[in-house]
C-alpha positions as CSV (number, residue, x, y, z in Angstrom):
1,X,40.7,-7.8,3.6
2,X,40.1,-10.2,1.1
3,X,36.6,-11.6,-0.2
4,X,33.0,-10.9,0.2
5,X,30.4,-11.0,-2.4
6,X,30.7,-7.5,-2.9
7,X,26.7,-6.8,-2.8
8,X,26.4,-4.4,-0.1
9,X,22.9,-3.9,1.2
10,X,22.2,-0.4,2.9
11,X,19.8,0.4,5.8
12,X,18.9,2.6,7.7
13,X,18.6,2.7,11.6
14,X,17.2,5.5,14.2
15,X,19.7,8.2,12.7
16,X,22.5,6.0,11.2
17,X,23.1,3.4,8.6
18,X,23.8,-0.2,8.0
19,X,25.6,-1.8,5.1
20,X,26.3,-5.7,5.1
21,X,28.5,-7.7,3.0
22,X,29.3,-11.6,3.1
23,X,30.9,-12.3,6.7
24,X,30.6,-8.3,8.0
25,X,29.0,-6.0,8.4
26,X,28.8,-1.9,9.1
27,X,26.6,0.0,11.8
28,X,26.1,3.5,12.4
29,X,24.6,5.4,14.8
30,X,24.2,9.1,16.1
31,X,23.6,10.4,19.8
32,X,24.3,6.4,20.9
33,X,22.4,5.3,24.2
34,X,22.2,2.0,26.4
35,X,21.8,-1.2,25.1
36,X,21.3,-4.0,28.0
37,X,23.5,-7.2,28.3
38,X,23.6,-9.6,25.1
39,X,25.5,-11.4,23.5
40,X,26.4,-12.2,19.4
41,X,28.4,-14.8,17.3
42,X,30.4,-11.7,15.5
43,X,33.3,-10.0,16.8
44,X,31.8,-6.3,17.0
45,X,34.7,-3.8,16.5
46,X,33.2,-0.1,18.1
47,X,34.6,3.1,17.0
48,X,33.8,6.3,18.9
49,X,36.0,9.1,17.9
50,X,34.4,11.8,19.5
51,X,34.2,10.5,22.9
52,X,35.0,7.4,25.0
53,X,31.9,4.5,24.7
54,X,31.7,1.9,27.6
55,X,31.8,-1.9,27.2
56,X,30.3,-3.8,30.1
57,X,31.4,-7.5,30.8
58,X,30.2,-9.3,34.1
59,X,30.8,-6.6,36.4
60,X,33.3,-4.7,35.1
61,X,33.6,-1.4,32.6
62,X,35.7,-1.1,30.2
63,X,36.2,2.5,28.4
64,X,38.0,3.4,24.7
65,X,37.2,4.9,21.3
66,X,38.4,1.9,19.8
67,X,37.2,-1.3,21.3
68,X,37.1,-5.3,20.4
69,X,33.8,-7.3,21.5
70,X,35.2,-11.0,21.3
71,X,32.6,-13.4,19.9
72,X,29.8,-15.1,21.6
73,X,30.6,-12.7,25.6
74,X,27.2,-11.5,27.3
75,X,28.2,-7.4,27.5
76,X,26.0,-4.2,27.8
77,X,27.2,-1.5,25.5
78,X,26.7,2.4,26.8
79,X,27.9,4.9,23.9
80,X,27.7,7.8,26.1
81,X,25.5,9.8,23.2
82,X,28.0,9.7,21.3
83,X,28.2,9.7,17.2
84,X,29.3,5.3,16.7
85,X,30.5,3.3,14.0
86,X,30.4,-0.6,15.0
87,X,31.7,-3.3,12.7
88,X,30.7,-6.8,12.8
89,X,33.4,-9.6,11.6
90,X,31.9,-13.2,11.4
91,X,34.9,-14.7,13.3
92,X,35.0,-17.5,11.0
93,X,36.2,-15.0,8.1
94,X,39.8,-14.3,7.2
95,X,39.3,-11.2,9.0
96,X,37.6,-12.3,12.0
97,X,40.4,-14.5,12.1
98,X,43.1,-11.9,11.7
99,X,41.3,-9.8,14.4
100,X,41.4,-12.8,16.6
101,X,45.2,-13.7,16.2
102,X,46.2,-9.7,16.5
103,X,44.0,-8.5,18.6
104,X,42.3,-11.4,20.5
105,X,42.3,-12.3,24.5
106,X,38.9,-13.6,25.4
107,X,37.8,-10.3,27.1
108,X,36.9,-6.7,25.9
109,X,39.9,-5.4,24.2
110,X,41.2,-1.4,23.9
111,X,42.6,-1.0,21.1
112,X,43.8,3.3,20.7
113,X,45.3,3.7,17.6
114,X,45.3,7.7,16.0
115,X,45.3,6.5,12.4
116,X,42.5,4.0,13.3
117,X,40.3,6.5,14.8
118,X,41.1,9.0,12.1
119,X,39.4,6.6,9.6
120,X,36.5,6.1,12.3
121,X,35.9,9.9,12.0
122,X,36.0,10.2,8.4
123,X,34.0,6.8,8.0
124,X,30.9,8.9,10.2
125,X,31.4,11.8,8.0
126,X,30.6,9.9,4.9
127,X,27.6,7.8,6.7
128,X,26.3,10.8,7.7
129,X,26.7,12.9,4.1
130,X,24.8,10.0,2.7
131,X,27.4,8.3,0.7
132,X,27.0,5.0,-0.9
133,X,26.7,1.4,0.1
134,X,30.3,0.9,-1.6
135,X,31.7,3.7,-0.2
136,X,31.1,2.7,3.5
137,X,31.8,-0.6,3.0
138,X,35.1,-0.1,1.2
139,X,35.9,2.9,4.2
140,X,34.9,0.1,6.9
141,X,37.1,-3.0,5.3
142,X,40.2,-0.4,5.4
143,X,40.0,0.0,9.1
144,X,39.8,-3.7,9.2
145,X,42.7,-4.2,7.1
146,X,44.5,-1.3,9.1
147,X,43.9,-3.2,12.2
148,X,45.3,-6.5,10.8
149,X,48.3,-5.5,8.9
150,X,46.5,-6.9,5.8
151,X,47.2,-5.9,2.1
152,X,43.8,-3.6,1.3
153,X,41.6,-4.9,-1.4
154,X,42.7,-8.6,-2.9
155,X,42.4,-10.4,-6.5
156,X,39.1,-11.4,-7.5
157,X,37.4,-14.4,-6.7
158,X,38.2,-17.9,-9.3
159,X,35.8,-17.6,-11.9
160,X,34.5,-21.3,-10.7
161,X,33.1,-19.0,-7.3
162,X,32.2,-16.5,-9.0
163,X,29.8,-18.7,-10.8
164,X,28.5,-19.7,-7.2
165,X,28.2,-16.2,-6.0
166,X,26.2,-15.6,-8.5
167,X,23.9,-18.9,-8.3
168,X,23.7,-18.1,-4.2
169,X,22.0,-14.6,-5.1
170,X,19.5,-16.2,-7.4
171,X,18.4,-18.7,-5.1
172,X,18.9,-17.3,-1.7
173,X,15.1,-18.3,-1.4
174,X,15.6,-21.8,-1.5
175,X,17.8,-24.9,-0.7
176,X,21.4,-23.8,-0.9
177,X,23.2,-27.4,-0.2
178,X,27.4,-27.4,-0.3
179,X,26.9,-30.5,-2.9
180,X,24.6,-28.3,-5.2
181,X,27.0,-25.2,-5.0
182,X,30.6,-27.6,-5.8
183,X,28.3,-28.5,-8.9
184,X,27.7,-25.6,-10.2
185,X,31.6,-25.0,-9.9
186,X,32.3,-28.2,-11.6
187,X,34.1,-29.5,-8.9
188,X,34.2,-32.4,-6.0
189,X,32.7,-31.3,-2.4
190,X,36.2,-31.4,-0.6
191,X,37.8,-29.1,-3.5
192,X,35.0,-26.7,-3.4
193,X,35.2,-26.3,0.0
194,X,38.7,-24.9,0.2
195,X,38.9,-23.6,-2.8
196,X,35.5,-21.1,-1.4
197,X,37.4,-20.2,1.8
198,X,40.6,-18.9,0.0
199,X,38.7,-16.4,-2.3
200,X,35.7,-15.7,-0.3
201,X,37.6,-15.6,3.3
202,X,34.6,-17.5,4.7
203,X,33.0,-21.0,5.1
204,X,30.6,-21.8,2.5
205,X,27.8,-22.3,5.1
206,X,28.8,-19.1,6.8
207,X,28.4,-17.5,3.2
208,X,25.0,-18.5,2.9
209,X,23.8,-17.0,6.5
210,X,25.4,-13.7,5.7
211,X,23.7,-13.8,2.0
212,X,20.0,-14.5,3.0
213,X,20.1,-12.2,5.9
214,X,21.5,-9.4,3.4
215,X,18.4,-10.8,1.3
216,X,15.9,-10.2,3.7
217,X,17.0,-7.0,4.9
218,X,16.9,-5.4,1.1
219,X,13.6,-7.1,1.2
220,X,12.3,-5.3,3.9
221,X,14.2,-2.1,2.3
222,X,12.2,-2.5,-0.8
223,X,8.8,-2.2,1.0
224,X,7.8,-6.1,2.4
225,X,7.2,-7.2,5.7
226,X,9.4,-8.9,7.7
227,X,7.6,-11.6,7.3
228,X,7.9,-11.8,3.2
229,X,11.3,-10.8,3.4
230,X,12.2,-14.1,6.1
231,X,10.2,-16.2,2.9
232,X,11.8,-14.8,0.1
233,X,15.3,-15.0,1.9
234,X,15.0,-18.9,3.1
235,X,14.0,-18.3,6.2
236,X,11.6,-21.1,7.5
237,X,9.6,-18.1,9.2
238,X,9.8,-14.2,10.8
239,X,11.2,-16.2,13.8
240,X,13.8,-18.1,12.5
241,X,14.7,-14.3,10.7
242,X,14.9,-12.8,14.2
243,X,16.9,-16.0,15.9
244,X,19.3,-15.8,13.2
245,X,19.9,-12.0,13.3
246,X,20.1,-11.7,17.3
247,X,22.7,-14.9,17.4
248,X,25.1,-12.6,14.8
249,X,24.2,-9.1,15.9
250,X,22.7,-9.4,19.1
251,X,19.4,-7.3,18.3
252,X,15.9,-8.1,16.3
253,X,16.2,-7.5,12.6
254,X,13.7,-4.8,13.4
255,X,16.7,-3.1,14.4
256,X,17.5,-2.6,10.5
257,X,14.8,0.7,10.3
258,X,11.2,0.9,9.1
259,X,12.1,3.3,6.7
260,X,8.0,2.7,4.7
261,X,6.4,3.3,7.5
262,X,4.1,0.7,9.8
C-alpha cells in the first residue's frame, strides 16, 4: 500500500492498542464485547482469527473472521469475546479505494481468506507482545496489500511532499490551507494537488484530518487533556475533537485510553 506519512502514533485501549498513520488506522482489542449501532466515514476491515465476530446491519447478522464494514452504514458490532484486530481505511486513500473496487458491494462483506487470517493471528501476537508502532503498522498495511493484490511497501514520496509532510507536522496546530502547502512545494494549486495523491495515496484535505487527529491523540499520550490536545492539534475545541473522531471511527476519542490516569 503505498503512502502515509509514516509517523505512527500508538495508544492504548481497555487491553489492546491503537496505532494511526495518514488515511488508516490499527485497533486492537482483547476479550471484545458489544458495541451498539453507529456508523463511520472509514471502511473498517475486522479480523477475528480465533472465533467468528458478528456484524449487524438493519436487521440482519452477518458472521466471519474476516469482514468488510463499507463506509458511512449504521451497524452494531458483537466480537463474541473474542481477541480483534480492526483496521480503518479512509475510503478516499489508494487503499480504501482498492478495498472498494475488490472487495466492495454496499453491504457487510465476508471475506475468509487462510493466508489473510494467518497474518490476523500473528498481527495480535505482536500487539499483544508489545511490539512497536512500526511494527504493527507495517504487519497491518500487508494484510491490506494482501487483500488488494497490491505490490507491499512503494517508493518514497517526491522530495517536493516530503517537504510538506514535514511543514504539516510542524504546524498541525494552525491553518493548514492547500494554497500554503503547493507553496511550500514550489508548485501551482492544481499540480500540487495531484502530484500529493500519487505519493501520499490520499487527498491533501484528507491528509490533514488524519494528521491532527494523530496529533491530538499523542497529545493526550504525552499526559494533556483532551482538551489541550484538540488546541494543540487544530481543533477549534474538545467537541469538534470528538465530532471529528466519531464521523471516522465511530467512537469518542476517549476511546484512545487514559493511560495517566483521571
Amino acid at each position: 500500500m503505498a503512502g502515509g506519512d509514516g509517523q505512527a502514533r500508538r495508544g492504548v485501549t481497555d487491553g489492546g492498542r491503537v496505532v494511526m498513520w495518514s488515511g488508516g488506522s490499527l485497533w486492537t482489542s482483547r476479550g471484545t464485547g458489544h458495541v451498539p449501532a453507529h456508523a463511520h466515514h472509514a471502511l473498517q476491515l475486522v479480523l477475528s482469527p480465533q472465533r467468528p465476530a458478528r456484524v449487524q446491519a438493519g436487521e440482519a447478522w452477518t458472521r466471519g473472521h474476516l469482514l468488510l464494514v463499507p463506509p458511512d452504514l449504521v451497524h452494531a458490532f458483537d466480537g463474541v469475546g473474542a481477541d480483534v484486530a480492526m483496521v480503518f481505511v479512509a475510503p478516499e486513500s489508494v487503499a480504501g479505494r482498492r478495498l472498494l473496487a475488490a472487495h466492495g458491494s454496499g453491504a457487510v462483506a465476508v471475506l475468509e481468506d487462510a493466508r489473510v487470517l494467518a497474518r490476523a493471528d500473528a498481527l495480535l501476537g505482536l500487539a499483544h507482545g508489545q511490539a512497536d508502532a512500526s511494527a504493527l503498522e507495517t504487519a497491518a498495511r500487508a494484510i491490506i496489500d494482501l487483500l488488494t493484490g497490491a505490490l507491499p511497501g512503494g517508493d518514497a514520496p517526491d522530495p517536493r511532499i516530503g517537504r510538506v509532510l514535514e511543514w504539516l507536522e510542524r504546524n498541525a496546530d494552525g491553518p493548514l490551507a492547500l494554497a500554503d502547502a503547493a507553496a511550500v512545494a514550489h508548485l501551482s494549486p492544481g499540480r500540487f494537488r495531484h502530484l500529493f495523491v500519487q505519493h501520499t495515496g490520499v487527498p491533501f484535505r484528507t491528509h490533514v484530518l488524519w494528521t491532527r487527529l494523530n496529533r491530538a491523540v499523542a497529545e493526550r499520550l504525552a499526559g494533556r487533556s483532551w482538551t489541550e490536545a484538540a488546541q494543540r492539534s487544530g481543533f477549534a475545541d474538545q467537541a469538534h475533537l470528538t465530532r471529528t473522531c466519531r464521523r471516522m471511527f465511530g467512537v469518542a476519542p476517549t476511546m484512545f485510553g487514559n493511560p495517566h490516569g483521571p
